[in-house]
KERO-162165 format. One line per field, with one value per residue: residue in one letter; y, x, z of N, C-alpha, C in turn; residue number from 0. Coordinates in steps of 0.2 Angstrom, whole numbers. Example, Ala and Ser with C-alpha at 12.3 -4.5 7.8 and 13.67 -1.06 7.14 Angstrom:
! residues 2
res = A / S
npy = -28 / -11
npx = 66 / 64
npz = 39 / 35
capy = -22 / -5
capx = 62 / 68
capz = 39 / 36
cpy = -16 / 0
cpx = 66 / 64
cpz = 39 / 39
n = 0 / 1
This chain:
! residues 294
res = X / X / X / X / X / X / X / X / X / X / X / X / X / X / X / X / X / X / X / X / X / X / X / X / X / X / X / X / X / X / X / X / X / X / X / X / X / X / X / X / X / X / X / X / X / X / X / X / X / X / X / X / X / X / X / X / X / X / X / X / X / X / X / X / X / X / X / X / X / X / X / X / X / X / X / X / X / X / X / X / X / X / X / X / X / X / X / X / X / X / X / X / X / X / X / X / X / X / X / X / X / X / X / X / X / X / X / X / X / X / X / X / X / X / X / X / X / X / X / X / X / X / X / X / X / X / X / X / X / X / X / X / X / X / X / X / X / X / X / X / X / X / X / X / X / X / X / X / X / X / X / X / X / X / X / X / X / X / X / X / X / X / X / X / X / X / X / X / X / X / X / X / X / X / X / X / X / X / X / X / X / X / X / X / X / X / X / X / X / X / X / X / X / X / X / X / X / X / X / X / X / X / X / X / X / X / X / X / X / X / X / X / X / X / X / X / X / X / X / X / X / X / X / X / X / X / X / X / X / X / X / X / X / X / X / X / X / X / X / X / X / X / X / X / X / X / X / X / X / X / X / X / X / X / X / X / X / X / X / X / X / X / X / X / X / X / X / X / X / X / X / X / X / X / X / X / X / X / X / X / X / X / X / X / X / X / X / X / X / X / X / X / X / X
npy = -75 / -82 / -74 / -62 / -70 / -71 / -58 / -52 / -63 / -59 / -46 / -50 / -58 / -46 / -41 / -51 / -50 / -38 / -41 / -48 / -41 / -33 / -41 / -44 / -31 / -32 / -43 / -38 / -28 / -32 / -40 / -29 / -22 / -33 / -33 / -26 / -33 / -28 / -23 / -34 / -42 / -38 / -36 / -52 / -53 / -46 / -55 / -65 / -62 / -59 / -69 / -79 / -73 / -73 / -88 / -90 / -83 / -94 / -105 / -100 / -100 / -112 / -117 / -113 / -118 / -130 / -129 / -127 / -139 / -148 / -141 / -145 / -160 / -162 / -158 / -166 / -180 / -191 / -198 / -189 / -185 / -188 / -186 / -192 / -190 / -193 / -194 / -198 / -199 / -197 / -210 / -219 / -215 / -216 / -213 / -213 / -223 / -219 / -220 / -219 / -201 / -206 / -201 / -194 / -189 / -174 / -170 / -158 / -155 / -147 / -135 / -131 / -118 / -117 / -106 / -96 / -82 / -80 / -78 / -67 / -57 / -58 / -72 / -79 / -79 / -84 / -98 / -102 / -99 / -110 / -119 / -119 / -113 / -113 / -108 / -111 / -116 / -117 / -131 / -130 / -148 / -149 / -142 / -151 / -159 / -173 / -172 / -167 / -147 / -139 / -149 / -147 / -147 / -147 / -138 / -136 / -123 / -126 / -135 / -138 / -132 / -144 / -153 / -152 / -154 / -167 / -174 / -174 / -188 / -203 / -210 / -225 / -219 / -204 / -190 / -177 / -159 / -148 / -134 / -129 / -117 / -112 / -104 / -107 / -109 / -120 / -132 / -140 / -148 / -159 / -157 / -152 / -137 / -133 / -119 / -116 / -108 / -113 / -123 / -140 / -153 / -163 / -158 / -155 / -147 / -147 / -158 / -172 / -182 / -194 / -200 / -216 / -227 / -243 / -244 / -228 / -212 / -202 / -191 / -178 / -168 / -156 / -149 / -136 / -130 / -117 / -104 / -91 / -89 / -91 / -88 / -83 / -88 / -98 / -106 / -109 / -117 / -128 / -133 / -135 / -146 / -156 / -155 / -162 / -177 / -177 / -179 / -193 / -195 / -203 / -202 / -198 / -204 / -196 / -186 / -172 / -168 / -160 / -172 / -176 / -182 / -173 / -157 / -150 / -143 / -131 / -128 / -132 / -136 / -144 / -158 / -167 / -181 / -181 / -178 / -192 / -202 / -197 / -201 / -215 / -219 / -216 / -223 / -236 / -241 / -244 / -242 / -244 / -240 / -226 / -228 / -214 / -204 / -201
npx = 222 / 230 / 243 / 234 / 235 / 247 / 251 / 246 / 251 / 262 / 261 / 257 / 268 / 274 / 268 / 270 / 284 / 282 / 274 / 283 / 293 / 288 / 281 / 294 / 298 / 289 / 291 / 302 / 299 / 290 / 297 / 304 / 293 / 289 / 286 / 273 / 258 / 245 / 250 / 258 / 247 / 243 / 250 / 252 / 240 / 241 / 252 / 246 / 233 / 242 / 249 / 239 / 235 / 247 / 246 / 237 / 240 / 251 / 249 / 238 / 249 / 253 / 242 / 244 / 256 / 250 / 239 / 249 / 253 / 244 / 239 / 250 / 249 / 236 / 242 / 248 / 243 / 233 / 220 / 214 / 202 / 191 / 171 / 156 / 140 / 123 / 109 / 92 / 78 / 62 / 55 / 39 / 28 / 10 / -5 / -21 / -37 / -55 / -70 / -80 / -83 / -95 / -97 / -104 / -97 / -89 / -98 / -105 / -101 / -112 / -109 / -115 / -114 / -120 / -128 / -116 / -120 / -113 / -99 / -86 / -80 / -71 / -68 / -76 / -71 / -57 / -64 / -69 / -61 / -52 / -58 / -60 / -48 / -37 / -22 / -4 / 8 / 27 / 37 / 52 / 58 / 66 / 62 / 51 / 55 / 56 / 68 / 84 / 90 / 86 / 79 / 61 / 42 / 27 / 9 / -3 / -16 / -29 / -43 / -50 / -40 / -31 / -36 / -40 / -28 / -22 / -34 / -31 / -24 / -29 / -44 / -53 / -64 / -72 / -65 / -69 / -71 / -76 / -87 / -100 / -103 / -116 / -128 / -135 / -148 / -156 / -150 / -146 / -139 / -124 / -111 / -112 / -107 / -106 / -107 / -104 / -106 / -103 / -93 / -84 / -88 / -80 / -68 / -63 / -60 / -66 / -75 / -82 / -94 / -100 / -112 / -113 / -117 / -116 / -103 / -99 / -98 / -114 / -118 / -111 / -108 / -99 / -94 / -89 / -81 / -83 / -81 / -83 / -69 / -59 / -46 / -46 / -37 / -34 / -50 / -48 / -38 / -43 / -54 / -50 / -43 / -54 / -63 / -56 / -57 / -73 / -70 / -66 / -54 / -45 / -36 / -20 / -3 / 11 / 15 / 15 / 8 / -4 / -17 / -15 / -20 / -19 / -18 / -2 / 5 / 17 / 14 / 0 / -5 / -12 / -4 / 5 / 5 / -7 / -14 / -10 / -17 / -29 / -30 / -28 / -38 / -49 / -47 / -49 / -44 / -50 / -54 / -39 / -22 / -10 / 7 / 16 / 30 / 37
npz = 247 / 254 / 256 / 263 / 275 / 279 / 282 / 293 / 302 / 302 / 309 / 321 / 326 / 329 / 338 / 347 / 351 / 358 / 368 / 375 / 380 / 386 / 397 / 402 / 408 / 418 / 426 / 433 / 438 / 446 / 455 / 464 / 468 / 477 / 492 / 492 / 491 / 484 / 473 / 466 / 466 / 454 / 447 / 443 / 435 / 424 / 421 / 419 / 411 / 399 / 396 / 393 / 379 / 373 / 372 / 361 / 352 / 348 / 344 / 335 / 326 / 324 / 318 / 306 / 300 / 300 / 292 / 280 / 279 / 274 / 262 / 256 / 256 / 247 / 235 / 233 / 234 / 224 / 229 / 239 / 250 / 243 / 237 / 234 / 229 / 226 / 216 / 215 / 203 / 208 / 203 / 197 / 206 / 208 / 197 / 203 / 196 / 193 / 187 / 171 / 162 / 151 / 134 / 119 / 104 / 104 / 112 / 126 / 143 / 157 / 167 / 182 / 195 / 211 / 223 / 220 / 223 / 238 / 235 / 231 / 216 / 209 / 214 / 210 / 197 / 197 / 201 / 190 / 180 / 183 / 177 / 164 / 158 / 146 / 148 / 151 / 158 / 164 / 172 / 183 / 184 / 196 / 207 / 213 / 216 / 204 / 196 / 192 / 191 / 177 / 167 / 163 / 166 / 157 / 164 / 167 / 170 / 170 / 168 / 155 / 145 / 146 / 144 / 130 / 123 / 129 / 121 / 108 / 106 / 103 / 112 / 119 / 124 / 122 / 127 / 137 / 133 / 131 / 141 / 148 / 160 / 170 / 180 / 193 / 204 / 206 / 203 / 189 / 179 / 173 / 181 / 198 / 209 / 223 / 233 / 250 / 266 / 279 / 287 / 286 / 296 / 296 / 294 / 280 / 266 / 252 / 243 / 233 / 226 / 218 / 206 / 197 / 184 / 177 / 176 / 172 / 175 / 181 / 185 / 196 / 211 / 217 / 232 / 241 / 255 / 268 / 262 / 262 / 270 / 261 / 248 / 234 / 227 / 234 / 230 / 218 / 218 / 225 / 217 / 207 / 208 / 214 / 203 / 195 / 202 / 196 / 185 / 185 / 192 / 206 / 220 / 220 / 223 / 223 / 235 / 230 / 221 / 212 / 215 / 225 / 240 / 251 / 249 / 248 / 240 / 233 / 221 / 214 / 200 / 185 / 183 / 169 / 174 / 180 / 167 / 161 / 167 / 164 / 151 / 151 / 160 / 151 / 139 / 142 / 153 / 169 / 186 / 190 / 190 / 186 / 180 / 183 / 174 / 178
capy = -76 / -85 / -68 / -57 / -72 / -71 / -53 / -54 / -65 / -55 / -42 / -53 / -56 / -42 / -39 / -55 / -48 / -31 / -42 / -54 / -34 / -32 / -48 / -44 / -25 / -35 / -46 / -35 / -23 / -36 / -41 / -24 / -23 / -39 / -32 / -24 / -37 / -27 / -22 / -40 / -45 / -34 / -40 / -58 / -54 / -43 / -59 / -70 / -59 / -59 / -78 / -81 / -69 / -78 / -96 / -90 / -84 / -99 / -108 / -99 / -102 / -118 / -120 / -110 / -124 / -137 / -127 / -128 / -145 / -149 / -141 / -148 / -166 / -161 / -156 / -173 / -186 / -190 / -199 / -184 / -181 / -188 / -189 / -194 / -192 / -197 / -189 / -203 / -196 / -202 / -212 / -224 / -213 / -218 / -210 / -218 / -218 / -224 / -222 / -211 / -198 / -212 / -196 / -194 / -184 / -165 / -165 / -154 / -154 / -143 / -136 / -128 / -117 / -114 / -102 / -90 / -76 / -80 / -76 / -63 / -58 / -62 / -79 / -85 / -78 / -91 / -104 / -103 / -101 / -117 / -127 / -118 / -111 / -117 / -108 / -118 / -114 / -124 / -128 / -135 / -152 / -150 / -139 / -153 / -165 / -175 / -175 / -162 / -143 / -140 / -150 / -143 / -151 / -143 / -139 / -132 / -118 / -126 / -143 / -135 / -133 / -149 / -159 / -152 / -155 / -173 / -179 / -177 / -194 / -206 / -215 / -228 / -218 / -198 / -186 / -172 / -154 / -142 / -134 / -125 / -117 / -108 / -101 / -108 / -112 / -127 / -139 / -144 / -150 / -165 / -158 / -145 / -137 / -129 / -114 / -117 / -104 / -117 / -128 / -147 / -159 / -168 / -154 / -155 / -140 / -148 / -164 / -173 / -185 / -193 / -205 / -220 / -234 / -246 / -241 / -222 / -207 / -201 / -184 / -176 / -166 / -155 / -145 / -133 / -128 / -111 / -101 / -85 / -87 / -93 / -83 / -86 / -93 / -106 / -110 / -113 / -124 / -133 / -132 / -140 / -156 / -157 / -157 / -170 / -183 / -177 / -183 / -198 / -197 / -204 / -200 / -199 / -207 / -192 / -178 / -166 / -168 / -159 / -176 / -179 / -182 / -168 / -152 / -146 / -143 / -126 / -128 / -135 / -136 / -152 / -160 / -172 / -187 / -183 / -178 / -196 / -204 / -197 / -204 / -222 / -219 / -212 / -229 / -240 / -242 / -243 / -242 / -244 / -237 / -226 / -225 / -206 / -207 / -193
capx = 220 / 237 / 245 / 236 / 234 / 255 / 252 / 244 / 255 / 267 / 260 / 257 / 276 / 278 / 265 / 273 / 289 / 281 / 273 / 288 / 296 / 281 / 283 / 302 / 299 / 286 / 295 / 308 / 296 / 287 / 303 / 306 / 288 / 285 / 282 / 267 / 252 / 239 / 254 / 258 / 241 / 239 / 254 / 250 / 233 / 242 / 256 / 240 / 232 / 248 / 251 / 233 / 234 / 252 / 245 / 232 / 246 / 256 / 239 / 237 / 256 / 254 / 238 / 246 / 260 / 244 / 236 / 255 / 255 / 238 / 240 / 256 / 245 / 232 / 245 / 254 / 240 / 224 / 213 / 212 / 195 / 185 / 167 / 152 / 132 / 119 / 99 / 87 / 71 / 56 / 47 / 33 / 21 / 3 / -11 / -30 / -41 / -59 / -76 / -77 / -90 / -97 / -100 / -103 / -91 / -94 / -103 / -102 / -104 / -114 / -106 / -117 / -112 / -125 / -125 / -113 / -119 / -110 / -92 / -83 / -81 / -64 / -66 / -79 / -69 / -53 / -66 / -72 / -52 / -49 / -61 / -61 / -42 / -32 / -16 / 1 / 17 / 32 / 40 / 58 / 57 / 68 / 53 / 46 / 58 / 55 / 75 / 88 / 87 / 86 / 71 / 55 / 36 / 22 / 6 / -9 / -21 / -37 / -45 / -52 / -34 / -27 / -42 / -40 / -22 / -22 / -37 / -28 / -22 / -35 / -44 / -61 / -71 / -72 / -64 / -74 / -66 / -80 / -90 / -105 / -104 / -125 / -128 / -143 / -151 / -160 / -144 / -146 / -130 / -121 / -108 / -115 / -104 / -109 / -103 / -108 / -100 / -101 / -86 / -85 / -86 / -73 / -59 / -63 / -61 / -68 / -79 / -85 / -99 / -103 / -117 / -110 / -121 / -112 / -92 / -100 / -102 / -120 / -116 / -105 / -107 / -93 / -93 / -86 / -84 / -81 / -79 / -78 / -61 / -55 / -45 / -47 / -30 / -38 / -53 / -46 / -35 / -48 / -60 / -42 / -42 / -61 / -65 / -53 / -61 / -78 / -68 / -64 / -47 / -46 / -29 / -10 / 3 / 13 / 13 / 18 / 4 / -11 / -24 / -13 / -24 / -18 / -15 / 1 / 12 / 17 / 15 / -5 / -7 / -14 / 3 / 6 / 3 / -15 / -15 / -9 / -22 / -35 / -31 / -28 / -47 / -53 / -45 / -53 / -44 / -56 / -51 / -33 / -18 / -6 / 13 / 20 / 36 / 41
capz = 254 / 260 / 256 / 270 / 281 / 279 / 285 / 297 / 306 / 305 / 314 / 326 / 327 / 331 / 344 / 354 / 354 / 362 / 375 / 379 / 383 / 391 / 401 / 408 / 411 / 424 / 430 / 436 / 443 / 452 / 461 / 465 / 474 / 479 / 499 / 492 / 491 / 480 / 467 / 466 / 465 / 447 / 440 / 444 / 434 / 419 / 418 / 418 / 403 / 393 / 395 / 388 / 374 / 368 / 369 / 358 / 344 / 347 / 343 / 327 / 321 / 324 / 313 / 300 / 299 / 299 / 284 / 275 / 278 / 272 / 257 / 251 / 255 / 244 / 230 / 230 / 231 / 220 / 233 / 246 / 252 / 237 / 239 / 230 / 231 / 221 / 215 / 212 / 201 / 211 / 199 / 203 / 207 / 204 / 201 / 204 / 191 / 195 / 179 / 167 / 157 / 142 / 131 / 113 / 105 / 105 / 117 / 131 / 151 / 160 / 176 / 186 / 201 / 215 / 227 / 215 / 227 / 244 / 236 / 229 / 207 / 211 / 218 / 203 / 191 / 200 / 202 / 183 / 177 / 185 / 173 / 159 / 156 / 143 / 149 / 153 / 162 / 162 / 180 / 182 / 188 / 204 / 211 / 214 / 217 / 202 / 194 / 191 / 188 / 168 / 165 / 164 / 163 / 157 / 170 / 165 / 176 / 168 / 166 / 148 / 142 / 149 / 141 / 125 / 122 / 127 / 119 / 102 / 108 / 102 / 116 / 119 / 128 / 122 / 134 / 137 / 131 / 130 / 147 / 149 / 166 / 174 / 190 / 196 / 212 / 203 / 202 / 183 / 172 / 175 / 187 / 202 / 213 / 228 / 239 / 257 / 269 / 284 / 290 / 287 / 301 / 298 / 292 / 273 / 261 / 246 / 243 / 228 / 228 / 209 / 206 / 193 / 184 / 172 / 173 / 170 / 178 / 176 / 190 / 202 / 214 / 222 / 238 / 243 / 260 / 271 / 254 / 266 / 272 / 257 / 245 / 227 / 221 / 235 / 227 / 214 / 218 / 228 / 212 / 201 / 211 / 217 / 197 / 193 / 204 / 195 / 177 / 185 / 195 / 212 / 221 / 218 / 228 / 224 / 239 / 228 / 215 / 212 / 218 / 231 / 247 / 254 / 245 / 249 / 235 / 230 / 212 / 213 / 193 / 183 / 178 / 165 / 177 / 180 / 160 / 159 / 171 / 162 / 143 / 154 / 161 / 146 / 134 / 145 / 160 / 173 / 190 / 186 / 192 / 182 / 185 / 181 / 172 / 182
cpy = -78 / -79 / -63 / -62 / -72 / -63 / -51 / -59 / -63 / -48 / -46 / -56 / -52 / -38 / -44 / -54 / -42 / -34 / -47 / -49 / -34 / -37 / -47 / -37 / -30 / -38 / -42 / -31 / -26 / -42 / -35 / -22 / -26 / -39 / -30 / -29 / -34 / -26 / -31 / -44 / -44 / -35 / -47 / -58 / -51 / -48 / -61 / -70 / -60 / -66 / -80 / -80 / -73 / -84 / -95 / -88 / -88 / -105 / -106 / -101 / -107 / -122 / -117 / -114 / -128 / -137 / -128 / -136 / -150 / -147 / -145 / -159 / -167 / -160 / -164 / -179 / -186 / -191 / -193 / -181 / -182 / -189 / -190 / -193 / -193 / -195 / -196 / -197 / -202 / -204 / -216 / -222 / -214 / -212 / -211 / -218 / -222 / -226 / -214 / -209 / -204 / -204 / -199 / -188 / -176 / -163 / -163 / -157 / -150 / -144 / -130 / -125 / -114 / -109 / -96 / -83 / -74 / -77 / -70 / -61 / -60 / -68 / -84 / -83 / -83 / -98 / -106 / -103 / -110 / -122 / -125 / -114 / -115 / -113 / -113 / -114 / -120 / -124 / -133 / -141 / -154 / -147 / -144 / -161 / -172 / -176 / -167 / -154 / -142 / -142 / -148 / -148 / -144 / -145 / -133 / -129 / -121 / -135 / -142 / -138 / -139 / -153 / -159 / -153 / -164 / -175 / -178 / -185 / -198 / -210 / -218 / -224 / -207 / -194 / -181 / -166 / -149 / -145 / -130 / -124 / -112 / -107 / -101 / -111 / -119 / -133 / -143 / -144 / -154 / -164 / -151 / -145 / -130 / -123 / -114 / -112 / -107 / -121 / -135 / -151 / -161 / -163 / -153 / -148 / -141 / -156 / -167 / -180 / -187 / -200 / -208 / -226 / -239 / -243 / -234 / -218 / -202 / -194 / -184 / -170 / -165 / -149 / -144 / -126 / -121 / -106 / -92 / -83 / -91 / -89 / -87 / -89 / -99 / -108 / -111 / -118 / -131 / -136 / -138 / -149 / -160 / -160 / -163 / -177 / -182 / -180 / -188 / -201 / -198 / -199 / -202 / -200 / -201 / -186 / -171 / -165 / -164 / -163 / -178 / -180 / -176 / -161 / -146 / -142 / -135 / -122 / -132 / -134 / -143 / -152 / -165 / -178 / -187 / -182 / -186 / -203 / -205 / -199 / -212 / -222 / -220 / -219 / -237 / -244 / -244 / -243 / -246 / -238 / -233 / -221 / -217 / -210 / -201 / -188
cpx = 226 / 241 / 243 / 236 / 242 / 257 / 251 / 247 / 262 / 267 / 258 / 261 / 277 / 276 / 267 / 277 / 287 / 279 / 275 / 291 / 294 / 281 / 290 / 301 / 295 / 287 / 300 / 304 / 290 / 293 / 305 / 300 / 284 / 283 / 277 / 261 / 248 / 243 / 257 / 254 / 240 / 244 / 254 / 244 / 237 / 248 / 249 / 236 / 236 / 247 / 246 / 235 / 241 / 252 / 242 / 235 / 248 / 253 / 240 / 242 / 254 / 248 / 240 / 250 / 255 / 241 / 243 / 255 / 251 / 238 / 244 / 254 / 242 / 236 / 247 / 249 / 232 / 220 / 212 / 204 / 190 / 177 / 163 / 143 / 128 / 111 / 97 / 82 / 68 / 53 / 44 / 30 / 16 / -3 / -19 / -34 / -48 / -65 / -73 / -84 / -91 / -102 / -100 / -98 / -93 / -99 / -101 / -106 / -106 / -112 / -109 / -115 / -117 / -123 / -118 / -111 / -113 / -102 / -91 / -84 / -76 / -62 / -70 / -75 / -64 / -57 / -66 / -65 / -51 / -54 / -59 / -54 / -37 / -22 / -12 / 6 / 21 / 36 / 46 / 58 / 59 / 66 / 50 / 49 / 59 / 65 / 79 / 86 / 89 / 81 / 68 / 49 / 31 / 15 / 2 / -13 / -28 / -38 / -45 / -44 / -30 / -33 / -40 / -35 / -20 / -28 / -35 / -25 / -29 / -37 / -53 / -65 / -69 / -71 / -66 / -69 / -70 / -86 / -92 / -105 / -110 / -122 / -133 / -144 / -154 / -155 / -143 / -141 / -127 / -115 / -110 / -109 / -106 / -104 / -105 / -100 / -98 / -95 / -88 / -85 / -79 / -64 / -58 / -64 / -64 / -72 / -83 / -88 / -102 / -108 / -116 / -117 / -115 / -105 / -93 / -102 / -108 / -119 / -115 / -107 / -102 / -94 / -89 / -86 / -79 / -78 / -78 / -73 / -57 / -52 / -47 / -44 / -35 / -41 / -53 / -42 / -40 / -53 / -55 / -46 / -49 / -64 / -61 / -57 / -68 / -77 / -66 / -59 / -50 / -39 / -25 / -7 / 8 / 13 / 14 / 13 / -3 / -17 / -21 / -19 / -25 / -16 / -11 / 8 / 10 / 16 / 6 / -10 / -9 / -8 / 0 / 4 / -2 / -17 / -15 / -13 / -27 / -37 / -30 / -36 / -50 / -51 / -45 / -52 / -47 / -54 / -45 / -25 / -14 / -1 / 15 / 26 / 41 / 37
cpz = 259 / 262 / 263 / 274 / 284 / 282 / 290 / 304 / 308 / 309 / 319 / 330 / 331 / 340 / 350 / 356 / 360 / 368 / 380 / 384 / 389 / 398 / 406 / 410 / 418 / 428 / 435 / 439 / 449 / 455 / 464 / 469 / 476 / 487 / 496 / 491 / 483 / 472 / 465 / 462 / 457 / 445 / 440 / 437 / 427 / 417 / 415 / 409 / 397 / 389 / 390 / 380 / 370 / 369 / 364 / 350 / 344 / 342 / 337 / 322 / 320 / 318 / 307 / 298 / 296 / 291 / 278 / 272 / 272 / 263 / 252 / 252 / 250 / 238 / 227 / 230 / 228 / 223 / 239 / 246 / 247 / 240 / 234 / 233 / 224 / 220 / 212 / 207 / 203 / 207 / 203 / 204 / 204 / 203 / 198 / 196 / 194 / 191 / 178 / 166 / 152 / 139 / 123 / 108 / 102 / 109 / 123 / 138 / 155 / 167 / 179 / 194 / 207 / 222 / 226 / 221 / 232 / 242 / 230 / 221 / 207 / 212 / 214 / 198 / 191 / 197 / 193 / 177 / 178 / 182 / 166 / 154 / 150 / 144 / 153 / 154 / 163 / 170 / 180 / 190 / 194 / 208 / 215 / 214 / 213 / 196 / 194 / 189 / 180 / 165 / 167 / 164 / 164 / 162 / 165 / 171 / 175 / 165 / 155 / 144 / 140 / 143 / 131 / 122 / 121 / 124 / 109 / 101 / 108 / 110 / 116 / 119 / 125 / 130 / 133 / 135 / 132 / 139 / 147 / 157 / 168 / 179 / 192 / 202 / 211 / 203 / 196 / 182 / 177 / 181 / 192 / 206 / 217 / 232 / 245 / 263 / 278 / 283 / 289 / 293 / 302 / 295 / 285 / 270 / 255 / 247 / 237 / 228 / 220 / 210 / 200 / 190 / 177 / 171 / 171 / 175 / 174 / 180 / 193 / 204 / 219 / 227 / 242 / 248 / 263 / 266 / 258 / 268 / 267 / 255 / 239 / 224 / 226 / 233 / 221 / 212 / 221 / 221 / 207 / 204 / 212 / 207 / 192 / 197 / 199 / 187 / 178 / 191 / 203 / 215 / 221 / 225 / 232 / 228 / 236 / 221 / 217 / 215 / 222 / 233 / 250 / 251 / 249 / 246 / 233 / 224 / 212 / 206 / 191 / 179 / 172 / 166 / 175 / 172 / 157 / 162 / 166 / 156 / 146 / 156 / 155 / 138 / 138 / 152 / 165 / 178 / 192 / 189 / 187 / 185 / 181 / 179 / 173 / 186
n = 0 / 1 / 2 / 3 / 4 / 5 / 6 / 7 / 8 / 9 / 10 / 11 / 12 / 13 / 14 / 15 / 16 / 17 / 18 / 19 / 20 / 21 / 22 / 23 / 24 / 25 / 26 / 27 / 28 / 29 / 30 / 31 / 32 / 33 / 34 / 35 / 36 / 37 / 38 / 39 / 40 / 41 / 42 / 43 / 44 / 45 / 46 / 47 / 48 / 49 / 50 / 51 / 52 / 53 / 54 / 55 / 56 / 57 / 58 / 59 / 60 / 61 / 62 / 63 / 64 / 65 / 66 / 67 / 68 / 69 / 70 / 71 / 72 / 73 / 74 / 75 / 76 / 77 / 78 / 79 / 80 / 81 / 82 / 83 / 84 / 85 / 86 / 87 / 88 / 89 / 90 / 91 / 92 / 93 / 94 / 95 / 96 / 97 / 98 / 99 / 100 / 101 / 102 / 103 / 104 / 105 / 106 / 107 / 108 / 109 / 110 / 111 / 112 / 113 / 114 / 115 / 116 / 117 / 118 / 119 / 120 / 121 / 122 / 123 / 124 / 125 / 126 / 127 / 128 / 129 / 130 / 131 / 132 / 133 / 134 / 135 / 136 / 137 / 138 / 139 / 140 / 141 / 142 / 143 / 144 / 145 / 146 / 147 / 148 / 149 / 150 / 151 / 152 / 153 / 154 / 155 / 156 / 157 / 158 / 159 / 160 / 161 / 162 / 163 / 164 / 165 / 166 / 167 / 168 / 169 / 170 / 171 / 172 / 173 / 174 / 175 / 176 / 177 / 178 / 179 / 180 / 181 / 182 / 183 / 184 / 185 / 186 / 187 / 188 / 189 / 190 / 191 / 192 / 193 / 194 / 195 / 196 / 197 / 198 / 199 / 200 / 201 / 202 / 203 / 204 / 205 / 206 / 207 / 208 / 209 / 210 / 211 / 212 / 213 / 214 / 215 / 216 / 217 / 218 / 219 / 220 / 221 / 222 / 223 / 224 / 225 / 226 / 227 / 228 / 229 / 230 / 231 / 232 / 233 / 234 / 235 / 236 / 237 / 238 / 239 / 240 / 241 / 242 / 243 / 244 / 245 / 246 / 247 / 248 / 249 / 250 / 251 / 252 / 253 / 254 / 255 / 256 / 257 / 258 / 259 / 260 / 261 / 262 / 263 / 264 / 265 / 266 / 267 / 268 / 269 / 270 / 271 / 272 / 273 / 274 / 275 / 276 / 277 / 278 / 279 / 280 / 281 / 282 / 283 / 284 / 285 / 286 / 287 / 288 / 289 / 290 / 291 / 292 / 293
């Protein structure tokens, strides 16, 4: 780079001699017809031009010296221009937990979906992914602002998945793993979830409503609103988080989580937090806070 910038300058050399020439042919021919006004006037404006155009080299030499200088600074001391930043990982994030299912073990929760007909095959087959999935993807933690790139954490597509994996980890209370989901208009099985193609009041896209007696969930009810202008990855992610509340979870601190309040993370999978929520619920927690460790 120093190289052309050193050739460069010397065509530039050369070009200010040509217009120093340029400069005294003018001169002399503008004392030669200095009676003339308008020829005057156009060598006054063609000096003008010159003059510019060689402060503008004189200009560049002179930062050419500056970059000399600079380098042979940078050569001869160690502190030159140190600097330093620093990456936290945001831990401390919480996330809620509030009752649990009091199940027996092996048994199963009927998820009934009513109203089936109003959406697409494509948007129940989403909806019915997003309980019953056991796939898992791995995402690097600096997606998601959680620490450097390199690390990864596992997120699962499906409650199903997610359930079955942590409840290898002993806990009080059985976590549920297995799901019957019907399609009935009658509302039977412990969790219903609705399709309504009107709009909520208040701005809501999801809603879950569960009826508790003694520190347990006895049934849940999730609705789910304007299901015509959704797409399907949507109602599946509404379905993700709306079914979490329905196992228990309240909301996470963390904006970038699947239970946020808000869902607006571009990665809307069940992480590990709320995996770790759920076996704090599920071992007797009971509305209970739990920090992520990441």
């Amino acid at each position: 780079m120093k190289e052309e910038l050193l050739f460069d300058l010397e065509s530039q050399r050369i070009f200010l001699n040509a217009i120093n020439s340029r400069l005294k042919q003018q001169n002399q021919s503008t004392q030669k017809f200095a009676l003339n006004p308008k020829s005057l006037t156009l060598h006054k404006t063609t000096n003008l031009v010159l003059l510019v155009i060689g402060m503008s080299i004189i200009s560049l030499l002179a930062s050419v010296s500056y970059f000399d200088d600079m380098s042979s600074y940078a050569k001869n001391t160690d502190m030159a221009y140190k600097t330093k930043y620093v990456i936290e990982n945001l831990r401390g994030d919480t996330v809620n937990t509030w009752q649990h299912w009091n199940l027996v073990e092996n048994d199963r929760i009927v998820v009934n979906i009513v109203n089936s007909g109003e959406v697409t095959s494509d948007k129940l087959y989403a909806l019915k992914a997003a309980i019953l999935s056991d796939e898992v993807i791995q995402i690097d933690d600096s997606f998601l602002h959680k620490s450097i790139p390199g690390s990864t954490s596992t997120y699962y597509l499906g409650w199903a998945g997610a359930l079955k994996q942590q409840s290898k980890n002993p806990t009080k209370y059985y976590i549920p793993t297995e799901f019957t989901i019907l399609e009935s208009a009658r509302g039977e099985g412990q969790i219903t979830i609705n399709l309504v193609t009107n709009k909520d009041t208040d701005g809501n896209t999801g809603y879950t409503k569960s009826i508790t007696e003694d520190n347990q969930i006895l049934k849940s009810t999730i609705t789910i609103y304007d299901v015509d202008s959704l797409s399907a990855e949507q109602i599946a992610v509404i379905v993700r988080h709306e079914f979490g509340h329905a196992l228990g979870l309240a909301h996470s601190t963390a904006p970038e989580d699947l239970m946020a309040p808000q869902i607006s993370t571009l990665y809307p999978y069940i992480s590990e937090c709320d995996i770790a929520a759920i076996t704090a619920l599920y071992d007797g927690n009971e509305s209970s806070q739990v920090i992520c460790e990441k």
